[in-house]
DSSP file (Angstrom, degrees, kcal/mol; ACC not computed):
  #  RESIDUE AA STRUCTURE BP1 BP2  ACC     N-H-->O    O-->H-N    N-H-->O    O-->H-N    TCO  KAPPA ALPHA  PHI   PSI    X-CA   Y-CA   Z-CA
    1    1 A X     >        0   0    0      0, 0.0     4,-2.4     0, 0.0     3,-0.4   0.000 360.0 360.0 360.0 -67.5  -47.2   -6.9    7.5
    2    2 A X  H  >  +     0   0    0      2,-0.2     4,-2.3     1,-0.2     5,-0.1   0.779 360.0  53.2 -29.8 -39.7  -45.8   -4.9    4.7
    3    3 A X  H  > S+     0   0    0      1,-0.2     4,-2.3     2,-0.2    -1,-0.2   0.841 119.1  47.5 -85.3 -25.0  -45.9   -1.0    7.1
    4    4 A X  H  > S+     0   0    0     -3,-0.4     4,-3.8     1,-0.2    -2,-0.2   0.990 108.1  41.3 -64.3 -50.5  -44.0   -3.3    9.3
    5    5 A X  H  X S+     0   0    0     -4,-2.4     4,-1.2     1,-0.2    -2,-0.2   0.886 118.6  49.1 -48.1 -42.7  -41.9   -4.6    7.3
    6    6 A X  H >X S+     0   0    0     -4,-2.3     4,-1.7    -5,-0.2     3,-1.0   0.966 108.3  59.2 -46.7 -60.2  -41.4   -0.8    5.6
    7    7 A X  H 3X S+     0   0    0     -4,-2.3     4,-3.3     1,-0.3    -1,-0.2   0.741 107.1  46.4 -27.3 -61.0  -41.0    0.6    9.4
    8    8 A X  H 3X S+     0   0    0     -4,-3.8     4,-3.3     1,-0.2    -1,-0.3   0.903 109.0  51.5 -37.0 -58.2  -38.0   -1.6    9.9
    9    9 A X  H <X S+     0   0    0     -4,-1.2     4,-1.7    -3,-1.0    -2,-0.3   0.799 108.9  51.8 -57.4 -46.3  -36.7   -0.8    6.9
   10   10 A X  H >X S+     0   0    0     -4,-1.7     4,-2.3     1,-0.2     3,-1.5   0.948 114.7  43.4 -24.4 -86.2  -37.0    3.0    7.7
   11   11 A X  H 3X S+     0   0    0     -4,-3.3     4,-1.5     1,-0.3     5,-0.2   0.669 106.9  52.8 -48.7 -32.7  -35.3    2.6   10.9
   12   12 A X  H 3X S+     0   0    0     -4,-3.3     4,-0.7     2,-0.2    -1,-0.3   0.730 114.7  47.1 -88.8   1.5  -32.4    0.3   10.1
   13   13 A X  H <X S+     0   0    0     -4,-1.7     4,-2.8    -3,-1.5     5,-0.4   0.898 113.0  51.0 -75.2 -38.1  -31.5    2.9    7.1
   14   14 A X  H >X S+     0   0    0     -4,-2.3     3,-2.0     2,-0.2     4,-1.6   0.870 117.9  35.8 -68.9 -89.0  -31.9    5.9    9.6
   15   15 A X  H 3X S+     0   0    0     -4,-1.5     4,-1.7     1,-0.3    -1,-0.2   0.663 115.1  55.8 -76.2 -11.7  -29.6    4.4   12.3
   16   16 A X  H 3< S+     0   0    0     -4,-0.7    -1,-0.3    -5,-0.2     4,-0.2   0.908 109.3  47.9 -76.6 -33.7  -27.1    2.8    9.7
   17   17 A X  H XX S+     0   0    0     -4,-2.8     3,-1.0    -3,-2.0     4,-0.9   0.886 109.8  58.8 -49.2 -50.6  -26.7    6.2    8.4
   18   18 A X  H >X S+     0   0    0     -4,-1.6     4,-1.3    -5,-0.4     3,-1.0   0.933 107.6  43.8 -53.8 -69.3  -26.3    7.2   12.1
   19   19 A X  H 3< S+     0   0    0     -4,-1.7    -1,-0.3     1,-0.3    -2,-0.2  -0.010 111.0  46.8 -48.9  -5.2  -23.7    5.2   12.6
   20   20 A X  H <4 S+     0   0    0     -3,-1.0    -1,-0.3    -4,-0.2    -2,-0.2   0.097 115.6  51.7-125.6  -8.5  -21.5    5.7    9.6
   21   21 A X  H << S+     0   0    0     -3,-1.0    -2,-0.3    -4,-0.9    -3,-0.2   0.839 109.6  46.5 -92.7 -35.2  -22.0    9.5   10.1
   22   22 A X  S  < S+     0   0    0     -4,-1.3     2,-0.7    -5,-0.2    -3,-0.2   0.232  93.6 101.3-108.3  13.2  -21.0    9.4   13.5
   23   23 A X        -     0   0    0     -5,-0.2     2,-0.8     2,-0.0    -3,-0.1  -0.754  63.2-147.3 -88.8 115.0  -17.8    7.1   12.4
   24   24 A X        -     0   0    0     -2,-0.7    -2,-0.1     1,-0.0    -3,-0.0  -0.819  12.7-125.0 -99.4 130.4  -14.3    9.3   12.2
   25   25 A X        -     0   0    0     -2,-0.8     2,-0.6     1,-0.1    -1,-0.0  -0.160  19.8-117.5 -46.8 141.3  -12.2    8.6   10.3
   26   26 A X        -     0   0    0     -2,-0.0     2,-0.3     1,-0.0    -1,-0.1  -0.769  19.5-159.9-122.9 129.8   -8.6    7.9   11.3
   27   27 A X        -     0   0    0     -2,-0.6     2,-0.3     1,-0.0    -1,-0.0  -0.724  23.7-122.4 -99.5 137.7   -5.7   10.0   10.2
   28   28 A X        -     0   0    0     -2,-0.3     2,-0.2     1,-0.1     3,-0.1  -0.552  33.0-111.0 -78.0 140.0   -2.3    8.5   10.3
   29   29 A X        -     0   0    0     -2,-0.3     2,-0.1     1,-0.1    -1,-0.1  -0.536  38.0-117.3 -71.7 126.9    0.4   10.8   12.8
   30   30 A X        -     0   0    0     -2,-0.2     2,-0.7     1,-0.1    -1,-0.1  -0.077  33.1 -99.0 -41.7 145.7    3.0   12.5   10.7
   31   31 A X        -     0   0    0     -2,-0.1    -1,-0.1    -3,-0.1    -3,-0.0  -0.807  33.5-115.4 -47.0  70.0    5.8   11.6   11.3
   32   32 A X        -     0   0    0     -2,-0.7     2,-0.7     1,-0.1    -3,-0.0   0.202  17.2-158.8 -48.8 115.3    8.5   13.7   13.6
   33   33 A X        -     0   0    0      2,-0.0     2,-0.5     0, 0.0    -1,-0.1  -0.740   1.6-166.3 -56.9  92.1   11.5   15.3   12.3
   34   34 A X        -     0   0    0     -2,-0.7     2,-0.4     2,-0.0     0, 0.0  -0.875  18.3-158.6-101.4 146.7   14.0   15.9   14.9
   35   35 A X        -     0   0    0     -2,-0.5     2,-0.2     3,-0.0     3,-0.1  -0.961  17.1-125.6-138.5 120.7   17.0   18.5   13.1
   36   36 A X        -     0   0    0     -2,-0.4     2,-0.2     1,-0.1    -2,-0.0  -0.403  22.2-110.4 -71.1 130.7   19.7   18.8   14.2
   37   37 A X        -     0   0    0     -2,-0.2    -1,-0.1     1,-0.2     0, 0.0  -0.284  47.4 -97.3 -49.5  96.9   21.3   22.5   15.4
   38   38 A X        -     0   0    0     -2,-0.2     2,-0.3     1,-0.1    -1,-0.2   0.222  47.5-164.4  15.9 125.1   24.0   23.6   13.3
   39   39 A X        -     0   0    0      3,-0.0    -1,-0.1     0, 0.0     3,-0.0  -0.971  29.0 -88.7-122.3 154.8   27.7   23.3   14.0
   40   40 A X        -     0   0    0     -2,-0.3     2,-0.3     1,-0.1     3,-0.1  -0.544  64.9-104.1 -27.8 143.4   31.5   24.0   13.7
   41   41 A X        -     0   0    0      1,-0.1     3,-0.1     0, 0.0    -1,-0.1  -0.724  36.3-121.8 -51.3 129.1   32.6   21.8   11.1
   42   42 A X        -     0   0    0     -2,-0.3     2,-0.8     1,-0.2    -1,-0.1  -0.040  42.3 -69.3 -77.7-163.8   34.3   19.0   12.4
   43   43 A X        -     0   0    0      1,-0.2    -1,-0.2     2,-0.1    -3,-0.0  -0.510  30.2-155.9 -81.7 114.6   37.8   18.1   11.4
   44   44 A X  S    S+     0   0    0     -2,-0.8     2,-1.7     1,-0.2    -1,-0.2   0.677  74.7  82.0 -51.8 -18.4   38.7   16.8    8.0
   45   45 A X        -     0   0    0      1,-0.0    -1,-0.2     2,-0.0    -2,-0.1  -0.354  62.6-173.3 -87.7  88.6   41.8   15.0    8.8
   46   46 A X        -     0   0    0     -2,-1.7     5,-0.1     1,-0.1    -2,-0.1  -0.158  30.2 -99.0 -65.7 143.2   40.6   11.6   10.1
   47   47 A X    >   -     0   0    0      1,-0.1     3,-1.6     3,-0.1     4,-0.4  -0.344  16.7-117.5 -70.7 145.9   43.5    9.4   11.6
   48   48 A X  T 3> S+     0   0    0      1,-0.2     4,-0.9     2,-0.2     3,-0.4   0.756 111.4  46.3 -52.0 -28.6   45.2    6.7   10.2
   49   49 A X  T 34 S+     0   0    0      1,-0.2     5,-0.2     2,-0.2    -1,-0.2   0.718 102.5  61.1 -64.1 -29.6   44.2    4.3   12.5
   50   50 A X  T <> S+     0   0    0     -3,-1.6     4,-1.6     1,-0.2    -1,-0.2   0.677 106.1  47.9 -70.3 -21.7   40.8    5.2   12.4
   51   51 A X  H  > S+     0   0    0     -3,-0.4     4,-0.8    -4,-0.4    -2,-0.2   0.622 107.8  55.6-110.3 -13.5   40.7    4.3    8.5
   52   52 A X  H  X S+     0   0    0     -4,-0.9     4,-0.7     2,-0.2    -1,-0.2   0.677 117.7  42.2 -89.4  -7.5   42.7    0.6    9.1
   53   53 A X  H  > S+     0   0    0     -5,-0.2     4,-5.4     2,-0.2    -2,-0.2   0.769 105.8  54.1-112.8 -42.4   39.7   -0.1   11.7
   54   54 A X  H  X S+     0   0    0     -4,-1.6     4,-1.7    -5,-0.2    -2,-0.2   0.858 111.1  51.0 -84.0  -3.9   36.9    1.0   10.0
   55   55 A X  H  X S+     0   0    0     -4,-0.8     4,-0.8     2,-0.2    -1,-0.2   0.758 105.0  51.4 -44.2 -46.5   37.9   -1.3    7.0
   56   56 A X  H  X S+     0   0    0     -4,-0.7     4,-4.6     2,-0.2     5,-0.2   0.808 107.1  53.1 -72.2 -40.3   38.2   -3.8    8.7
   57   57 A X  H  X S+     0   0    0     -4,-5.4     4,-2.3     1,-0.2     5,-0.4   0.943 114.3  49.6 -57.8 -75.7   34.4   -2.9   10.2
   58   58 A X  H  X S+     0   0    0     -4,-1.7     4,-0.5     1,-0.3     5,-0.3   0.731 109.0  50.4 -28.0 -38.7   33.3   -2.8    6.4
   59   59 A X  H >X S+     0   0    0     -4,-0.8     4,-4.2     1,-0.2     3,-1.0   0.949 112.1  40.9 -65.0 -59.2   34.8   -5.8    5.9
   60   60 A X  H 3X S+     0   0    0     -4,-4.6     4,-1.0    -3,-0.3    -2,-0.3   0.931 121.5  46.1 -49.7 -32.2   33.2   -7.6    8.8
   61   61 A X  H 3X S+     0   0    0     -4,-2.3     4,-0.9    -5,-0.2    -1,-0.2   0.582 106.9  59.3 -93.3   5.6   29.7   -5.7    7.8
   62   62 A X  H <X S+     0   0    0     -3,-1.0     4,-2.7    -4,-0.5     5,-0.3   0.766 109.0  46.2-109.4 -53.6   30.3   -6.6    3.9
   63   63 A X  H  < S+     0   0    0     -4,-4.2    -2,-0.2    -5,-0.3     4,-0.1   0.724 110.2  50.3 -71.7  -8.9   30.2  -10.3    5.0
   64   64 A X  H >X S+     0   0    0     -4,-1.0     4,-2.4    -5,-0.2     3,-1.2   0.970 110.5  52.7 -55.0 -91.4   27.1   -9.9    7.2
   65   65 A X  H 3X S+     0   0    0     -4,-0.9     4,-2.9     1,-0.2     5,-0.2   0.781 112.5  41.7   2.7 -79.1   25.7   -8.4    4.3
   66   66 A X  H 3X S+     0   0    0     -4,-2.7     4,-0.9     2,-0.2    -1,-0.2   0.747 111.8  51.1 -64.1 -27.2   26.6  -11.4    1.9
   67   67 A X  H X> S+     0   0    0     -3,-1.2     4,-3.0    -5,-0.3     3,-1.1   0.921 113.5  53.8 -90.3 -60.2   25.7  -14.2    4.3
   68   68 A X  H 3X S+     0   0    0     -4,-2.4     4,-4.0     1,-0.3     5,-0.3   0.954 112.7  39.9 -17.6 -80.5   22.2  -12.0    4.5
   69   69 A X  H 3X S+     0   0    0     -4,-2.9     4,-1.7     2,-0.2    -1,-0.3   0.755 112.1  57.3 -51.5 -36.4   21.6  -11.9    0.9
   70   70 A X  H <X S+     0   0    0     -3,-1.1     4,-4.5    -4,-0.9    -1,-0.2   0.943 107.0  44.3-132.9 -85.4   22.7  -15.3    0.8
   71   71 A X  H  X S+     0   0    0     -4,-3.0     4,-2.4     2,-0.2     5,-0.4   0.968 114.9  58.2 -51.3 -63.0   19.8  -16.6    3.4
   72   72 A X  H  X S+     0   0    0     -4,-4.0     4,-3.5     1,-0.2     5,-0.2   0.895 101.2  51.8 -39.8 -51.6   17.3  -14.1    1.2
   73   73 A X  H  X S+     0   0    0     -4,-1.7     4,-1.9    -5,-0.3    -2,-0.2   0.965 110.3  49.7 -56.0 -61.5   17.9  -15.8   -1.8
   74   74 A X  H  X S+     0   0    0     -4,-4.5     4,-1.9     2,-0.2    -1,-0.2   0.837 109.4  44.3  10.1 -78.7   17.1  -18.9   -0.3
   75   75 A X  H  X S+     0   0    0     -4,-2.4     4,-2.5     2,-0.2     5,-0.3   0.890 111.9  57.9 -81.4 -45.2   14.0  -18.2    1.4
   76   76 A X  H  X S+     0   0    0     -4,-3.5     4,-1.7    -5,-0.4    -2,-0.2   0.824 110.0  47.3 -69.9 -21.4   12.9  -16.3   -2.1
   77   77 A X  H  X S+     0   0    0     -4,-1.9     4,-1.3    -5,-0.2    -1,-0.2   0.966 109.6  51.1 -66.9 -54.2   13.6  -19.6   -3.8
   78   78 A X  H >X S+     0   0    0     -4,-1.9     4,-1.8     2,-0.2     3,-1.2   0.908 115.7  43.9 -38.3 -69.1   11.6  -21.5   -1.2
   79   79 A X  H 3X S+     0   0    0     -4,-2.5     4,-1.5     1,-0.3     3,-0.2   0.957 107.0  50.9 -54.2 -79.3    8.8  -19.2   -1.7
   80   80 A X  H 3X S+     0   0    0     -4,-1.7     4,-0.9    -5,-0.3    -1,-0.3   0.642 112.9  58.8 -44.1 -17.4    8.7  -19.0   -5.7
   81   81 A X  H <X S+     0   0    0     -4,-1.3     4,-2.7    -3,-1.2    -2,-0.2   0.973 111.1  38.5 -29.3 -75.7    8.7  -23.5   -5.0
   82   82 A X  H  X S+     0   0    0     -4,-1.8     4,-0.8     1,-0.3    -2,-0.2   0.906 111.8  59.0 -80.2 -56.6    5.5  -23.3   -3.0
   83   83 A X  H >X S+     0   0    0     -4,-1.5     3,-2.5     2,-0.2     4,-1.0   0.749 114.9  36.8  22.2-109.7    4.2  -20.5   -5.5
   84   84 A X  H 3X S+     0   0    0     -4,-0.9     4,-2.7     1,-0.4    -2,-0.2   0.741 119.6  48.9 -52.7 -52.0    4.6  -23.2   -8.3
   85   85 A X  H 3< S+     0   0    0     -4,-2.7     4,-0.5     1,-0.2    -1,-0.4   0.489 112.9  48.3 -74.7   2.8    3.5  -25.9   -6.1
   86   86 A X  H <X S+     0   0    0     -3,-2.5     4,-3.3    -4,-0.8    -2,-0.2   0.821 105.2  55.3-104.7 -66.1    0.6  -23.9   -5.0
   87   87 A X  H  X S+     0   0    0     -4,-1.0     4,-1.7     2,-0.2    -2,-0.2   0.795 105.7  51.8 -64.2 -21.5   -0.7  -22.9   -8.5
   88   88 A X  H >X S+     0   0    0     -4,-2.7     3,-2.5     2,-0.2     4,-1.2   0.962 107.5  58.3 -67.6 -75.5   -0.9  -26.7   -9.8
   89   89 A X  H >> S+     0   0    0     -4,-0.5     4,-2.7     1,-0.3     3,-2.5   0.733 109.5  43.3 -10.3 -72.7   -3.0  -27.2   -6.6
   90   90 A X  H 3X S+     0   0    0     -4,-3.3     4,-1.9     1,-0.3    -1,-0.3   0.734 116.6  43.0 -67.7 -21.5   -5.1  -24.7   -7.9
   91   91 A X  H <X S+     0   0    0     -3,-2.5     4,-1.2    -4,-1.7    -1,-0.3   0.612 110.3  54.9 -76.9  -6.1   -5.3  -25.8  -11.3
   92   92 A X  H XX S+     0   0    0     -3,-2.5     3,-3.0    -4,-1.2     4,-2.1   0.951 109.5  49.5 -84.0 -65.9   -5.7  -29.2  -10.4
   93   93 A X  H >X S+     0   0    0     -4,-2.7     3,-1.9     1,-0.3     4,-0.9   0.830 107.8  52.1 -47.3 -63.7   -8.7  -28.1   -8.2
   94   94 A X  H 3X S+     0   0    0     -4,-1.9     4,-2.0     1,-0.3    -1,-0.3   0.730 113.6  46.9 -23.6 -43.2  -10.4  -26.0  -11.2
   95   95 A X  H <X S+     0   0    0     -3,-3.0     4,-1.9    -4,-1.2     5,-0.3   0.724 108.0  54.4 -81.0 -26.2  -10.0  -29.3  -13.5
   96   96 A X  H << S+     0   0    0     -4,-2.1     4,-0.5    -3,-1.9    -1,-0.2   0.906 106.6  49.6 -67.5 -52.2  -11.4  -31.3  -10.6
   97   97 A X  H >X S+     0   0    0     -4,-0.9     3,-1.4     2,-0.2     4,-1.3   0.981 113.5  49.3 -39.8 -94.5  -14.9  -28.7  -10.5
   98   98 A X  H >X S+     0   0    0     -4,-2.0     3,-4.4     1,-0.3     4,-1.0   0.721 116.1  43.6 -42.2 -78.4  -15.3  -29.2  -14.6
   99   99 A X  H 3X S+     0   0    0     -4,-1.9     4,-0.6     1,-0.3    -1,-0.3   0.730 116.4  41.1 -54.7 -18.0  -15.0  -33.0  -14.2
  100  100 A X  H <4 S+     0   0    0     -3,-1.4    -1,-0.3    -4,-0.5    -2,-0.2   0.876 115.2  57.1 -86.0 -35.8  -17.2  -33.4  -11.2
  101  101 A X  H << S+     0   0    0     -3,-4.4    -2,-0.2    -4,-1.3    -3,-0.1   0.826 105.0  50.7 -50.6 -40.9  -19.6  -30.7  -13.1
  102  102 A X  H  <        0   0    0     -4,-1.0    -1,-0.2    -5,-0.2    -2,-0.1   0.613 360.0 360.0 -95.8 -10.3  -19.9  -33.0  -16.3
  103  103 A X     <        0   0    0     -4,-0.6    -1,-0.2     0, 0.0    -2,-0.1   0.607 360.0 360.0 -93.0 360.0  -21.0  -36.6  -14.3
C-alpha cells in the first residue's frame, strides 16, 4: 500500500512538473506607435472666426466637463456611503463570531 501510494506520488510530481514546464508564459503586445512624417509648418495666423467658434466649443466642452465631474462626485459619495455602510456590516459580523464563540 505504501509503494503505491509512493508511485502515485512519483507520478503526479513528474507530470505536474510536466505541465508547468510545458506552460508559456504570456507576454503582453507592445504597443504600436504610428509617427507621423514630417511637414511644412502650417500657418500661424489662425482666423478670427475660427477663434469666436472654437470658444464657444470650449465653452460647450467646459460644461460637459463640469456636469461630468459633477455626476463623479456623486457616484464617489455613493461609494464612500456603502464603504461606511459595508465596514459596520463587517464589524458587526466580527462582534457577532466573539459573542456566539463565548455561549
Amino acid at each position: 500500500m505504501n509503494r503505491v501510494f509512493k508511485a502515485l506520488t512519483i507520478c503526479g510530481l513528474g507530470l505536474a512538473a510536466l505541465v508547468v514546464g510545458g506552460a508559456k508564459a504570456q507576454q503582453p503586445t507592445p504597443p504600436i506607435i504610428v509617427v507621423q512624417p514630417a511637414g511644412p509648418p502650417a500657418a500661424a495666423t489662425p482666423a478670427p472666426a475660427a477663434a469666436a467658434a472654437s470658444d464657444a466649443a470650449l465653452a460647450v466642452a467646459l460644461k460637459a466637463l463640469e456636469q461630468v465631474k459633477a455626476a463623479n462626485d456623486a457616484t464617489l459619495k455613493k461609494q464612500e456611503e456603502t464603504l461606511q455602510r459595508l465596514d459596520e456590516l463587517q464589524k458587526a459580523a466580527e462582534q457577532l463570531k466573539v459573542f456566539s464563540k463565548r455561549v
